[in-house]
CHARMM internal coordinates of N, CA and C (Angstrom, degrees):
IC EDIT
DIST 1 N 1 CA 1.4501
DIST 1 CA 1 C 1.5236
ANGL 1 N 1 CA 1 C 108.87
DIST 1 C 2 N 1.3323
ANGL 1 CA 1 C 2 N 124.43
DIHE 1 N 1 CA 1 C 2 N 113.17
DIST 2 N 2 CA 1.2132
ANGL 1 C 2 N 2 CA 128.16
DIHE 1 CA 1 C 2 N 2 CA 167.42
DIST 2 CA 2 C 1.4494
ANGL 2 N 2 CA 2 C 116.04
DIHE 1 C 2 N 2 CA 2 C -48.43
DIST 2 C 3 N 1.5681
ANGL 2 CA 2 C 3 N 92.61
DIHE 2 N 2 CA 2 C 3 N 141.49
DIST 3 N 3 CA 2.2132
ANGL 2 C 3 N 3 CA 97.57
DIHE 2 CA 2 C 3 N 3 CA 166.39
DIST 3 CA 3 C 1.5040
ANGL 3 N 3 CA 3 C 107.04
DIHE 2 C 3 N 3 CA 3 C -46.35
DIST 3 C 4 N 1.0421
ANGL 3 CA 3 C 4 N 107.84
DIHE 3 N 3 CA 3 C 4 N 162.72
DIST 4 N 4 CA 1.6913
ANGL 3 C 4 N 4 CA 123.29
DIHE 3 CA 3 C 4 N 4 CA 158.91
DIST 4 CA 4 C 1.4717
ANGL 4 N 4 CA 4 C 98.26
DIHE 3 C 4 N 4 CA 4 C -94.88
DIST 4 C 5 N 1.4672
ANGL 4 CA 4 C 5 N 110.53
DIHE 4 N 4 CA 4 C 5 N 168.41
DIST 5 N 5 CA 1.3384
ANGL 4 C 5 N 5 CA 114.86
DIHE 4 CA 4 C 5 N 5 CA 171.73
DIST 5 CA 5 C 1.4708
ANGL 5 N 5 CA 5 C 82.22
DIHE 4 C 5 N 5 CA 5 C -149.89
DIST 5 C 6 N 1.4863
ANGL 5 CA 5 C 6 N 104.63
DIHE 5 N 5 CA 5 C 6 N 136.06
DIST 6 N 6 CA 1.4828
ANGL 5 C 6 N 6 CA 137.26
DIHE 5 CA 5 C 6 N 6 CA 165.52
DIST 6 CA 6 C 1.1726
ANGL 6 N 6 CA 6 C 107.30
DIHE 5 C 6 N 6 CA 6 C -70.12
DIST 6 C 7 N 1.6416
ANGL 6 CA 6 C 7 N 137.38
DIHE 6 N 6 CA 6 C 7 N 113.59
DIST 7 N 7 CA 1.2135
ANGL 6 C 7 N 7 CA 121.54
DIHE 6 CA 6 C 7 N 7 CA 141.61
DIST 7 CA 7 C 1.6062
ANGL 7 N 7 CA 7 C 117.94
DIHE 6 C 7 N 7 CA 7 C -89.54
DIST 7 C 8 N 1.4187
ANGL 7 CA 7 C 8 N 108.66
DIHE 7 N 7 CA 7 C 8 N 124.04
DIST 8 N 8 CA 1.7363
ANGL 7 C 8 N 8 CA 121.05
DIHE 7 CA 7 C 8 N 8 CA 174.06
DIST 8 CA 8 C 0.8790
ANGL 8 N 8 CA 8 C 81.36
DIHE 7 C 8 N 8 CA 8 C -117.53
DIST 8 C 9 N 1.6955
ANGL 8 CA 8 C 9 N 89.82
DIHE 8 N 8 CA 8 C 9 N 145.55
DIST 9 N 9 CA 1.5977
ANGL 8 C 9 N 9 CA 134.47
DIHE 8 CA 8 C 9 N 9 CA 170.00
DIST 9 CA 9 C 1.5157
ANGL 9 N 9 CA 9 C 92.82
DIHE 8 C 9 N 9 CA 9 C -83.97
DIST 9 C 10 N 2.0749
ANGL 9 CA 9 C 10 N 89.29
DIHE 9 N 9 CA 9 C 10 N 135.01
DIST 10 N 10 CA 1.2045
ANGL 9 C 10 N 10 CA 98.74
DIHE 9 CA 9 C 10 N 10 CA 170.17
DIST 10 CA 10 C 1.0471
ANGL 10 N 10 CA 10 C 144.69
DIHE 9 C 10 N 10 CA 10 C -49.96
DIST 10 C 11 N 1.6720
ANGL 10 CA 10 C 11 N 133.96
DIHE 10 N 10 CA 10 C 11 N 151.53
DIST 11 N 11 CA 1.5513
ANGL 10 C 11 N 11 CA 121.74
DIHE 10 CA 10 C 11 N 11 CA 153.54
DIST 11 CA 11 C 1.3586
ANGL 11 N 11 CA 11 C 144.15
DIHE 10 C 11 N 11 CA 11 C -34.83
DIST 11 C 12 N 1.2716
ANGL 11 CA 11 C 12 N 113.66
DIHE 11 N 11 CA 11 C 12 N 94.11
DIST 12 N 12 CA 1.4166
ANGL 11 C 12 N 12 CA 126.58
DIHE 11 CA 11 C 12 N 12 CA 169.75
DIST 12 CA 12 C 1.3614
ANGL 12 N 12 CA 12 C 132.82
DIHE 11 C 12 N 12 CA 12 C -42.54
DIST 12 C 13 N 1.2441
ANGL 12 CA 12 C 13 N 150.23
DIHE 12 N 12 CA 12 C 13 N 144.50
DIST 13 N 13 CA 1.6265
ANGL 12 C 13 N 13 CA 140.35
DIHE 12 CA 12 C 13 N 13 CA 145.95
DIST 13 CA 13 C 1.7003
ANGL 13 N 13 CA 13 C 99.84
DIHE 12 C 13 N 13 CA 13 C -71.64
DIST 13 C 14 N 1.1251
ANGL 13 CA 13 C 14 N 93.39
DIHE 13 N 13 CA 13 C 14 N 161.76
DIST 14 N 14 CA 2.1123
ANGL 13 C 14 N 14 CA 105.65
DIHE 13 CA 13 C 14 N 14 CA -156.42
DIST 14 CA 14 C 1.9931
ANGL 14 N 14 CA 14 C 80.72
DIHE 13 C 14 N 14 CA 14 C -79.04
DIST 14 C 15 N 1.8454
ANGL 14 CA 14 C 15 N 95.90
DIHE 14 N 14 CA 14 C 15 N 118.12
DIST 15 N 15 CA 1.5527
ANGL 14 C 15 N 15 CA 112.90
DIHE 14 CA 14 C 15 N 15 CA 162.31
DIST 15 CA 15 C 1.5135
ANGL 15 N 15 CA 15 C 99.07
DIHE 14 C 15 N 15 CA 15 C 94.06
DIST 15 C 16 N 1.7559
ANGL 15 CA 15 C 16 N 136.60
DIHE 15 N 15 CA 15 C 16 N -4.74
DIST 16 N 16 CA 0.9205
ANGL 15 C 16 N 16 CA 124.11
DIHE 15 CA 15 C 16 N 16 CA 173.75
DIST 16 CA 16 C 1.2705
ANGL 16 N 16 CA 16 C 135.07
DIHE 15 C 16 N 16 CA 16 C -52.64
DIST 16 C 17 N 1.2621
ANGL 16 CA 16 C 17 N 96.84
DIHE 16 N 16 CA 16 C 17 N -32.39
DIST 17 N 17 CA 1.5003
ANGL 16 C 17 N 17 CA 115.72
DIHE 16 CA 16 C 17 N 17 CA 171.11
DIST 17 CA 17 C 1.6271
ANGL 17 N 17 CA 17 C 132.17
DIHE 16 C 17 N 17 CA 17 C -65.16
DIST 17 C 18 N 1.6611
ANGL 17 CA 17 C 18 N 107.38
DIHE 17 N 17 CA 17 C 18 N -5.51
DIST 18 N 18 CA 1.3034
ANGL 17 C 18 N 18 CA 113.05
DIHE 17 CA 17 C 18 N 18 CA -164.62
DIST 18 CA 18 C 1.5094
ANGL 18 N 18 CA 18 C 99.22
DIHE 17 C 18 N 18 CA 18 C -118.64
DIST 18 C 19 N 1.3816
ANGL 18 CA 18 C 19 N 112.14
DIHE 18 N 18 CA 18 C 19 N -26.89
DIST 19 N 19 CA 1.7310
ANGL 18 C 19 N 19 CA 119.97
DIHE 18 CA 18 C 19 N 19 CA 152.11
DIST 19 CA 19 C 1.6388
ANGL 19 N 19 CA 19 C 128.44
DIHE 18 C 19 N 19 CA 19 C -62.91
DIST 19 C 20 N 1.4487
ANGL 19 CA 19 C 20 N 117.28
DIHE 19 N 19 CA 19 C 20 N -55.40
DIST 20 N 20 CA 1.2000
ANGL 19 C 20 N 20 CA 122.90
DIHE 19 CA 19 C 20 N 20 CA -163.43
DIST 20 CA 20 C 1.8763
ANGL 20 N 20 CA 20 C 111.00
DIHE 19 C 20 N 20 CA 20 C -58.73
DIST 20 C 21 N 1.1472
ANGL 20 CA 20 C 21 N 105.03
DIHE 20 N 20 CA 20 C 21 N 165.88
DIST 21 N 21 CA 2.2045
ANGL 20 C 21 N 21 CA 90.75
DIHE 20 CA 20 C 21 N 21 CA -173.53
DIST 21 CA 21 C 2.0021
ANGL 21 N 21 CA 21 C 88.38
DIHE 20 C 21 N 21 CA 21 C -116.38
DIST 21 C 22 N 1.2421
ANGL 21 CA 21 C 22 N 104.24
DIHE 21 N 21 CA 21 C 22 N 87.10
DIST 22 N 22 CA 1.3236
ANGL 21 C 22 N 22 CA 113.56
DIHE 21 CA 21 C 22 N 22 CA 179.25
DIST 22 CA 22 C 1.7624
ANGL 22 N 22 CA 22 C 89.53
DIHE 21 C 22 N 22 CA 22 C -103.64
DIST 22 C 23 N 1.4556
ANGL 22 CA 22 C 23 N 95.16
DIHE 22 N 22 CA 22 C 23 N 152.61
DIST 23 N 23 CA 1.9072
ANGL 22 C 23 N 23 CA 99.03
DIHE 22 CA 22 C 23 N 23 CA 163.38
DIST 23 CA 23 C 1.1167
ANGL 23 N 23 CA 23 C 119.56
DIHE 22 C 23 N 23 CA 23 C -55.68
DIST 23 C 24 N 1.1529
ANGL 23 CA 23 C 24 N 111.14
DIHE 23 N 23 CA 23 C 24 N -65.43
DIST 24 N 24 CA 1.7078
ANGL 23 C 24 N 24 CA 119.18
DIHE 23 CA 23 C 24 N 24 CA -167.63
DIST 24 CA 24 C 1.5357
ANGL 24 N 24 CA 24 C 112.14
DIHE 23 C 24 N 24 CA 24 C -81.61
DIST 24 C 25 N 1.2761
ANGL 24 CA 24 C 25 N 112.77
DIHE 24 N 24 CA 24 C 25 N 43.52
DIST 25 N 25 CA 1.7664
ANGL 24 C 25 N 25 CA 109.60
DIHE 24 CA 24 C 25 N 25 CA 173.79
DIST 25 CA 25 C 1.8699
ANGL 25 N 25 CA 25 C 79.74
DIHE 24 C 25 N 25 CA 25 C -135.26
DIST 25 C 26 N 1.3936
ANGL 25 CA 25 C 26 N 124.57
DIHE 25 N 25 CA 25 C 26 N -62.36
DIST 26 N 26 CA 1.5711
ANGL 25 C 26 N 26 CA 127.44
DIHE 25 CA 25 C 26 N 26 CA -179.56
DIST 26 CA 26 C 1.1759
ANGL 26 N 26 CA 26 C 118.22
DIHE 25 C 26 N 26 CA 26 C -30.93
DIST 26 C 27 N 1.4289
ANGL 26 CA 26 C 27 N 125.39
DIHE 26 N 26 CA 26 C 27 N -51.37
DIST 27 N 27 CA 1.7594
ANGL 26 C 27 N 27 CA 93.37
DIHE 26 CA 26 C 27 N 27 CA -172.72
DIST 27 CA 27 C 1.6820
ANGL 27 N 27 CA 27 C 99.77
DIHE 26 C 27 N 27 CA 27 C -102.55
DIST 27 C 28 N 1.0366
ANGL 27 CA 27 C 28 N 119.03
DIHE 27 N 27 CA 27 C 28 N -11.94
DIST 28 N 28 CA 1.3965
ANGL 27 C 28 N 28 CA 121.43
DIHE 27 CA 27 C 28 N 28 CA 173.94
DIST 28 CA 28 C 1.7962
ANGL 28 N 28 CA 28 C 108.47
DIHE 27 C 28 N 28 CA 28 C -64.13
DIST 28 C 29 N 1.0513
ANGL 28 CA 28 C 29 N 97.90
DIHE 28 N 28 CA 28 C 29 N -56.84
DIST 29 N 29 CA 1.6564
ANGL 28 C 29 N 29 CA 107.53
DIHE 28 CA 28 C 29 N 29 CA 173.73
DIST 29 CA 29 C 1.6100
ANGL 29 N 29 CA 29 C 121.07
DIHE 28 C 29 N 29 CA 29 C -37.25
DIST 29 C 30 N 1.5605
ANGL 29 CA 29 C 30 N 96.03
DIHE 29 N 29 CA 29 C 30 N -49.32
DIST 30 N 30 CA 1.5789
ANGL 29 C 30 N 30 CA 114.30
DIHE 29 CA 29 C 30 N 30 CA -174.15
DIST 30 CA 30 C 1.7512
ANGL 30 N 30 CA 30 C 116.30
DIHE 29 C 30 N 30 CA 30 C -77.92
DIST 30 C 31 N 1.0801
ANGL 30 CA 30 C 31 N 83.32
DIHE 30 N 30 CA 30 C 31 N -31.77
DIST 31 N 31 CA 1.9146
ANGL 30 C 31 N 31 CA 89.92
DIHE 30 CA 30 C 31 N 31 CA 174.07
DIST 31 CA 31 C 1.2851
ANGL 31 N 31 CA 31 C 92.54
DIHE 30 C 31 N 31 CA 31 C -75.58
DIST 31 C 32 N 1.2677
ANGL 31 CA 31 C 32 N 143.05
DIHE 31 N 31 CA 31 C 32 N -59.97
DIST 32 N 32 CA 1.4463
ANGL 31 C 32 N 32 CA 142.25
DIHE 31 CA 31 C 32 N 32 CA -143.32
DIST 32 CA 32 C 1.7245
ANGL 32 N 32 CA 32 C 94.83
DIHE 31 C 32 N 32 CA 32 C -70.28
DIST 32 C 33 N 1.0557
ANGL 32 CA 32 C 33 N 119.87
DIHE 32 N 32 CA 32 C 33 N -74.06
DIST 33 N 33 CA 1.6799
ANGL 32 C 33 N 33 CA 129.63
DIHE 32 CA 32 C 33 N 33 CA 158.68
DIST 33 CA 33 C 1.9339
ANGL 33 N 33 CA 33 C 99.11
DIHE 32 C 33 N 33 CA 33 C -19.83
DIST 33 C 34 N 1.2571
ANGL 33 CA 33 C 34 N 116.80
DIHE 33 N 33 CA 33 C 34 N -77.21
DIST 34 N 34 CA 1.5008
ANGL 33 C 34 N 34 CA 85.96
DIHE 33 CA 33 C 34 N 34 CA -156.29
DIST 34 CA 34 C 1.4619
ANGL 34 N 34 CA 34 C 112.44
DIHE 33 C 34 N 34 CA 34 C -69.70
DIST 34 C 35 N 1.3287
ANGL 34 CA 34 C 35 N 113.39
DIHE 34 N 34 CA 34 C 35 N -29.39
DIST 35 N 35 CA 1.5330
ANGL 34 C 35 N 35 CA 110.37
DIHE 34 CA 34 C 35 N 35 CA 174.61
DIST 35 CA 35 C 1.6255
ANGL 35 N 35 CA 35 C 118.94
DIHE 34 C 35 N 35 CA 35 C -39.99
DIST 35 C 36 N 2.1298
ANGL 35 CA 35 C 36 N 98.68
DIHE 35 N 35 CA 35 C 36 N -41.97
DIST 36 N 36 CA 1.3603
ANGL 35 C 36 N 36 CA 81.49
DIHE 35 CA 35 C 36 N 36 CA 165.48
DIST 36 CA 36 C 1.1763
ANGL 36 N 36 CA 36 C 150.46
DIHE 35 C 36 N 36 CA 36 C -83.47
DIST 36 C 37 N 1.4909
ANGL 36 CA 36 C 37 N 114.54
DIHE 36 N 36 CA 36 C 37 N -24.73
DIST 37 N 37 CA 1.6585
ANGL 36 C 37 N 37 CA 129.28
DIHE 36 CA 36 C 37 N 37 CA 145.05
DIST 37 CA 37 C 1.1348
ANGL 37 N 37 CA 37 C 113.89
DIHE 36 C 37 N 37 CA 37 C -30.13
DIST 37 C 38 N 1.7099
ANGL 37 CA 37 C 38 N 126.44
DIHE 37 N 37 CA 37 C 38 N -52.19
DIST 38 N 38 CA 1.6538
ANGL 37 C 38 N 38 CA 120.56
DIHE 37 CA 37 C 38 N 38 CA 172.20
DIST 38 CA 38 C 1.5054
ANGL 38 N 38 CA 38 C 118.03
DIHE 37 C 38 N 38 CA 38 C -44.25
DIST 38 C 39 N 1.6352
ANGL 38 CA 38 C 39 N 104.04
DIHE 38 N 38 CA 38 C 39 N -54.73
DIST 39 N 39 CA 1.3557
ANGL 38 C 39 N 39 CA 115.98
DIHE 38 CA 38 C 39 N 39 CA -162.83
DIST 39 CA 39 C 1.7426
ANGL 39 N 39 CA 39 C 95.74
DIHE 38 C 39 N 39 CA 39 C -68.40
DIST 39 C 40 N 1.1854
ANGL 39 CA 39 C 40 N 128.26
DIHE 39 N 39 CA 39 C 40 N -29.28
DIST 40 N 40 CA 1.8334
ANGL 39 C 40 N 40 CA 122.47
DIHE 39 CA 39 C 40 N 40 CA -168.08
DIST 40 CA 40 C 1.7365
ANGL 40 N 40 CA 40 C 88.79
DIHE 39 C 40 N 40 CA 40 C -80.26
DIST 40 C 41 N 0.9384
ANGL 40 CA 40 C 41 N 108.86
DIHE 40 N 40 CA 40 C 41 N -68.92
DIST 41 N 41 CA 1.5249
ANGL 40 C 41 N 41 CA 96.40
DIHE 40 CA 40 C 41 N 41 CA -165.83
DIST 41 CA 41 C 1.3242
ANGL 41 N 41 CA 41 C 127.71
DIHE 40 C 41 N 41 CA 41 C -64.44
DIST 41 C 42 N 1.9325
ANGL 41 CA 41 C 42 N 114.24
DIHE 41 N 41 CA 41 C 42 N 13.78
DIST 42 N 42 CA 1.6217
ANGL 41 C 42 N 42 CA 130.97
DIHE 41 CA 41 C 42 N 42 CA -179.18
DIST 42 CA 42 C 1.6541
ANGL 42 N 42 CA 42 C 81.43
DIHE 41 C 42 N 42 CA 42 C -76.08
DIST 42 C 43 N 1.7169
ANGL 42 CA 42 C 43 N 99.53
DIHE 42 N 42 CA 42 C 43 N -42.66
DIST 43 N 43 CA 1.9784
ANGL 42 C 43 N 43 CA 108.17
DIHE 42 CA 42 C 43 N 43 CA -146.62
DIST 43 CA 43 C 1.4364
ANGL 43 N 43 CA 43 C 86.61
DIHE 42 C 43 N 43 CA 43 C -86.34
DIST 43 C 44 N 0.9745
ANGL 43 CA 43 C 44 N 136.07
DIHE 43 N 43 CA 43 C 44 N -47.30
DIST 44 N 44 CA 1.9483
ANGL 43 C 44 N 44 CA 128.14
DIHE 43 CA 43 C 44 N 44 CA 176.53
DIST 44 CA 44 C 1.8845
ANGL 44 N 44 CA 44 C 115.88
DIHE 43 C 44 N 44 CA 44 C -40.41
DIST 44 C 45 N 1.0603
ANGL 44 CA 44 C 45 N 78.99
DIHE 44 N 44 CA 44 C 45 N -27.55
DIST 45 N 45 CA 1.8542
ANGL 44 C 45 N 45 CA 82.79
DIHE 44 CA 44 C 45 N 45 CA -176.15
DIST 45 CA 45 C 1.5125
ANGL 45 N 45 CA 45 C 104.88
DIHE 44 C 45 N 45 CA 45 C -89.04
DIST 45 C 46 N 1.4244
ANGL 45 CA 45 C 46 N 112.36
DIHE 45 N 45 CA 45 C 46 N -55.80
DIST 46 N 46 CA 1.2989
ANGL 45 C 46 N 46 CA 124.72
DIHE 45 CA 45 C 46 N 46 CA 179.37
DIST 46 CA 46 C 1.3891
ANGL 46 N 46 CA 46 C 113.56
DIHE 45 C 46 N 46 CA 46 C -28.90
DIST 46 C 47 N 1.6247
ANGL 46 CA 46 C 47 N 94.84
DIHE 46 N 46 CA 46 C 47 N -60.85
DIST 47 N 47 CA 1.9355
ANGL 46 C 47 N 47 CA 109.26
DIHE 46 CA 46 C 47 N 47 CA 178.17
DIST 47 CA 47 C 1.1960
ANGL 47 N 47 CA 47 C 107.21
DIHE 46 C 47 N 47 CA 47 C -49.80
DIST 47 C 48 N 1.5917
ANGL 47 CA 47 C 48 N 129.75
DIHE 47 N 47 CA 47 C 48 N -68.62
DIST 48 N 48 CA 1.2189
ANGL 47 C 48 N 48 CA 134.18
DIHE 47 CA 47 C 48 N 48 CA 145.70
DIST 48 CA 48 C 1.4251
ANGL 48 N 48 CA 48 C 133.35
DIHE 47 C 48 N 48 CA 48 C 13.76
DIST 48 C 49 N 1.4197
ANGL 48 CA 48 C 49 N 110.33
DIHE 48 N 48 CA 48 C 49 N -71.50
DIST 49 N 49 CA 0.9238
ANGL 48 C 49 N 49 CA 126.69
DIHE 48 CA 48 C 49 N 49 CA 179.29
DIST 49 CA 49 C 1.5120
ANGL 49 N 49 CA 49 C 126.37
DIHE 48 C 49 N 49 CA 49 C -81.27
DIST 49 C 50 N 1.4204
ANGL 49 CA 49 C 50 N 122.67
DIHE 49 N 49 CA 49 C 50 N -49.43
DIST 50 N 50 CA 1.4405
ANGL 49 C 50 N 50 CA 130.30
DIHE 49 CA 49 C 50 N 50 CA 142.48
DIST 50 CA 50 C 1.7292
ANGL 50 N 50 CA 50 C 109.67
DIHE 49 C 50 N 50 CA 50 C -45.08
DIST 50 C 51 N 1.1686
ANGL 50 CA 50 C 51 N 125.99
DIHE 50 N 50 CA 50 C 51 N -23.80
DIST 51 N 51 CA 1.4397
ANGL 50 C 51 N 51 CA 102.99
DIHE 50 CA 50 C 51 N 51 CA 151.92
DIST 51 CA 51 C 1.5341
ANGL 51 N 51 CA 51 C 129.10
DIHE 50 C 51 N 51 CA 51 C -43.07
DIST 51 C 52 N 1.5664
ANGL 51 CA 51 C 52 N 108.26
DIHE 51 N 51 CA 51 C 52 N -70.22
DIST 52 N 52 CA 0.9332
ANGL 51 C 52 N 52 CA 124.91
DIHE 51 CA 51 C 52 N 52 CA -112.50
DIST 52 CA 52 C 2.1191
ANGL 52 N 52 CA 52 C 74.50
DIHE 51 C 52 N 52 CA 52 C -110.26
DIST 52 C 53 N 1.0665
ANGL 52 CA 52 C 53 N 112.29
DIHE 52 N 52 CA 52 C 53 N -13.01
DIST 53 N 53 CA 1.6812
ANGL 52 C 53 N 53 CA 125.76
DIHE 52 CA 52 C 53 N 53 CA 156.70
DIST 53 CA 53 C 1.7546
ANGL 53 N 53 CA 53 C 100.60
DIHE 52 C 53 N 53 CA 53 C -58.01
DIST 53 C 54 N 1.1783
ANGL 53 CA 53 C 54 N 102.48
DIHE 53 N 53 CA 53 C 54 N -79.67
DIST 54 N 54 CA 1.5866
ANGL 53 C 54 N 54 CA 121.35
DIHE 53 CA 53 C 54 N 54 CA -152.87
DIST 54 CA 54 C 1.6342
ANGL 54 N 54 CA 54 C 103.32
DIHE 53 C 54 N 54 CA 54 C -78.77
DIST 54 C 55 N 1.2675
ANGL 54 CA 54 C 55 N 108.56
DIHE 54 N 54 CA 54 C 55 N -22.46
DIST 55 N 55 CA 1.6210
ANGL 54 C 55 N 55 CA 90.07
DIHE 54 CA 54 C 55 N 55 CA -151.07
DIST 55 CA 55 C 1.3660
ANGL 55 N 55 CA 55 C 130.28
DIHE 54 C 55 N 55 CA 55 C 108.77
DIST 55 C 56 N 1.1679
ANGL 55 CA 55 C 56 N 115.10
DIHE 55 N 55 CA 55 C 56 N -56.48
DIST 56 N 56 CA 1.5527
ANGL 55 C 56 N 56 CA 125.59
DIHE 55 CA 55 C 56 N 56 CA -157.50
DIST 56 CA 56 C 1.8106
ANGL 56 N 56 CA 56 C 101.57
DIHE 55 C 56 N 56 CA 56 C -103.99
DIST 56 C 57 N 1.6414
ANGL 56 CA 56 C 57 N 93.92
DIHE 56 N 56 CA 56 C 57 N 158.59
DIST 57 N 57 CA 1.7138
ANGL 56 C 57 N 57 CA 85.65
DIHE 56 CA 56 C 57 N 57 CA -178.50
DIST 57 CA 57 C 1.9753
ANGL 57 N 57 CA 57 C 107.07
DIHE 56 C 57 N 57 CA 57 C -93.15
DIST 57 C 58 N 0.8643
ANGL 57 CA 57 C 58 N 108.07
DIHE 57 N 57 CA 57 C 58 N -147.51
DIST 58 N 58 CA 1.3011
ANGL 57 C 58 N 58 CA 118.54
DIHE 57 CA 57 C 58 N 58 CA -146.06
DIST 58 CA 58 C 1.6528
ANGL 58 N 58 CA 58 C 95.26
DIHE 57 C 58 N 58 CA 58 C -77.13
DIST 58 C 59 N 1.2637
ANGL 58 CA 58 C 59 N 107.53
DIHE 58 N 58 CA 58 C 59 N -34.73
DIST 59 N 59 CA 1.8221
ANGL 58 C 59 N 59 CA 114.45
DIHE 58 CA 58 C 59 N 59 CA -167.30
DIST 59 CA 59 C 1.7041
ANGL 59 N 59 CA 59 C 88.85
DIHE 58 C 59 N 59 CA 59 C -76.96
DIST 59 C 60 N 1.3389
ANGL 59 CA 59 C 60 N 121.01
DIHE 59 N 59 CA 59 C 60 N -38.41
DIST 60 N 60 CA 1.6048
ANGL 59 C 60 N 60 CA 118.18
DIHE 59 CA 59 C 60 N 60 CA -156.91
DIST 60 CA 60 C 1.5640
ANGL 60 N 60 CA 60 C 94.72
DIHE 59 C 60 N 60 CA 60 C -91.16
DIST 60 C 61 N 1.1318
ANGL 60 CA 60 C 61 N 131.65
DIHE 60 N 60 CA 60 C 61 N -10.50
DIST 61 N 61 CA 1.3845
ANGL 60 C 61 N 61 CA 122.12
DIHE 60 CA 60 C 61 N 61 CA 161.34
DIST 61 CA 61 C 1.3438
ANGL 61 N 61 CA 61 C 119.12
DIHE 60 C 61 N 61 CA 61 C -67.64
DIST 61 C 62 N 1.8863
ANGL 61 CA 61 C 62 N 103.24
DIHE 61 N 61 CA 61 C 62 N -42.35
DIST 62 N 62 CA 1.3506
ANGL 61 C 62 N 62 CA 103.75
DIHE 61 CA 61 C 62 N 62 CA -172.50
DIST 62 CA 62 C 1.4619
ANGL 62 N 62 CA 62 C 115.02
DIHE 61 C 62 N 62 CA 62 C -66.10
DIST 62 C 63 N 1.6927
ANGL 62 CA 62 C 63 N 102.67
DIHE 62 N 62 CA 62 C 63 N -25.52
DIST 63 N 63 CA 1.7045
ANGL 62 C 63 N 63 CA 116.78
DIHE 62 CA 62 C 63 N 63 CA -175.97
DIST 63 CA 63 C 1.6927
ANGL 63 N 63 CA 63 C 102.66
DIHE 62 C 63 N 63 CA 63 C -72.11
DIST 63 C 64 N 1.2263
ANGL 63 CA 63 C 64 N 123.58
DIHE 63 N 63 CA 63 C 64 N -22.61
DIST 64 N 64 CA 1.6518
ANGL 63 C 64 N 64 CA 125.25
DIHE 63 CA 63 C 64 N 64 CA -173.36
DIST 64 CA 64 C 1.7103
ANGL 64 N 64 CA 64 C 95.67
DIHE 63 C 64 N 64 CA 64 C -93.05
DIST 64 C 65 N 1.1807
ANGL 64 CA 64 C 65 N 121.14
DIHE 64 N 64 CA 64 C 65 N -15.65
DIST 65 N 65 CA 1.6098
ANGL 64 C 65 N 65 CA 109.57
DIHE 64 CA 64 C 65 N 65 CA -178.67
DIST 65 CA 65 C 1.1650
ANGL 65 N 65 CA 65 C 105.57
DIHE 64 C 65 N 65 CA 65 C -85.93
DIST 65 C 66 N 1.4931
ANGL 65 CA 65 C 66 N 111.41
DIHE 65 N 65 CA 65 C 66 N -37.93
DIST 66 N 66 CA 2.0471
ANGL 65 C 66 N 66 CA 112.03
DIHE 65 CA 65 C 66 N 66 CA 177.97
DIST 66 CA 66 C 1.3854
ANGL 66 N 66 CA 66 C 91.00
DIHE 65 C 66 N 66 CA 66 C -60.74
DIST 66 C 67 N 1.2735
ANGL 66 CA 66 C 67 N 121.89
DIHE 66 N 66 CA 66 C 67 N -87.24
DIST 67 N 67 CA 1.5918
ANGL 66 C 67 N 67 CA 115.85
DIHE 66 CA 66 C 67 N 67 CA -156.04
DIST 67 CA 67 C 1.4973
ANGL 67 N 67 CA 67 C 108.52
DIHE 66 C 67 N 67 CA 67 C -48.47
DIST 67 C 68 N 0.8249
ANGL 67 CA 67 C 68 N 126.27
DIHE 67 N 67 CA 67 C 68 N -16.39
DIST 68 N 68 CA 1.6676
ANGL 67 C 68 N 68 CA 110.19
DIHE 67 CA 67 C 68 N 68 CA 171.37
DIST 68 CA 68 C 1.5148
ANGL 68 N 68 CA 68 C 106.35
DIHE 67 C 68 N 68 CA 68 C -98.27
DIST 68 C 69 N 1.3794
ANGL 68 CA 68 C 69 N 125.91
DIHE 68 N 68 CA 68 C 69 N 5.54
DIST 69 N 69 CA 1.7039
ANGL 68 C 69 N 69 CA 107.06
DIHE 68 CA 68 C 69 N 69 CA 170.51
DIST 69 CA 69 C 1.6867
ANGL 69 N 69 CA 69 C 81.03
DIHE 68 C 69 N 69 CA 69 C -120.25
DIST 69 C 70 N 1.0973
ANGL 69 CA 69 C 70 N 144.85
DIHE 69 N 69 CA 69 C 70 N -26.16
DIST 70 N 70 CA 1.7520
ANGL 69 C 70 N 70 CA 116.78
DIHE 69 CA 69 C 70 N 70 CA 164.48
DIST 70 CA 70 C 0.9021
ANGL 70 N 70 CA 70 C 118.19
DIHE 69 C 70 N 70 CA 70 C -70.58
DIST 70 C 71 N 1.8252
ANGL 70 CA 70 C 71 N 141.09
DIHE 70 N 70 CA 70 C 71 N -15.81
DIST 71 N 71 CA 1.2583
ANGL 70 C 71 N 71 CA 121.04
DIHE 70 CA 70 C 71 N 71 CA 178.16
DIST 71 CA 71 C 1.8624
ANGL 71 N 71 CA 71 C 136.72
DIHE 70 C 71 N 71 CA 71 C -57.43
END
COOR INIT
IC SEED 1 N 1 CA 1 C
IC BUILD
């Protein structure tokens, strides 16, 4: 059975990778980005919305979920 040989991608300078216009960082990059914009503005509403339920903002929800699972 032959060795394997690892190909790693070269050494970067810290963030080079998020500047340079390589293929395989572009559409990977861009999906990853809006998914996360999707996922913040699921949790922007949520807060939002559990406001405007409860009353309280986002920290005093989290403070009403402890005291109601330690009680």
């Amino acid at each position: 059975m032959p060795e394997r040989e690892f190909l790693y991608e070269p050494y970067e300078r810290f963030g080079e990778g998020l500047t340079t216009n390589r293929p395989w960082n572009v559409a990977a990059l861009a999906s990853v980005e809006r998914l996360n914009g999707r996922v913040a503005m699921v949790g922007f509403m949520a807060a939002v919305i559990g406001e405007l339920i409860t009353g309280h903002g986002p920290a005093g929800q989290v403070l009403d979920l402890l005291r109601w699972y330690l009680r």
